[in-house]
Residue, then its C-alpha position, 0 to 999 in steps of 0.5 A: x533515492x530519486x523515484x519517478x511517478x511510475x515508481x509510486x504508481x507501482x508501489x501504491x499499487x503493490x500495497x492496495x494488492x496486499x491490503x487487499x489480501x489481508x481483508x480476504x483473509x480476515x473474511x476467511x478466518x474472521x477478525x483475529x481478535x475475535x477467533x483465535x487463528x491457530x497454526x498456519x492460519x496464524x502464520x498466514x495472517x501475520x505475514x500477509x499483515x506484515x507485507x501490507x505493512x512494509x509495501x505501505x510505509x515504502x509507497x509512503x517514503x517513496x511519495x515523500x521524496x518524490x514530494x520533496x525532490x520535485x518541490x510539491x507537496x506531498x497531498x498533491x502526489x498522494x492525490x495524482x497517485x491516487x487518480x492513476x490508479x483510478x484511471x484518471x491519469x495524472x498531469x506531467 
């Protein structure tokens, strides 16, 4: 599947949000480890974990074919990805 640059912005994106949604909740419920979460907390927790899981490995398959369909590698996509984000900008 063919991506654009946009694409990966956006998906990197989506998974930095729902990490960071993890981490807000592991900072309201405490590590799960540590305390067992019970009942909707649970539930919560997992999905929230699940989401960042899923839009991370999706940001990293849609960079390794981005990578591979333009002929660079995929350090160098990563970090333009990377500079976007921060407000860099990336190079064309």
């Amino acid at each position: 599947m063919a991506h654009t640059f946009e694409e990966l912005v956006q998906k990197q994106r989506a998974a930095k949000a729902a990490q960071s949604t993890v981490d807000d909740l592991r900072d309201a419920y405490g590590p799960p480890a540590g305390q067992r979460m019970k009942g909707a907390r649970t539930g919560t927790y997992e999905t929230a974990v699940r989401a960042w899981r899923d839009l991370a490995r999706d940001a990293r398959t849609a960079v390794s074919e981005y990578a591979r369909e333009t002929g660079r590698s995929r350090t160098e996509v990563e970090a333009e990805v990377e500079r976007a984000l921060t407000g860099a900008g990336h190079e064309s």
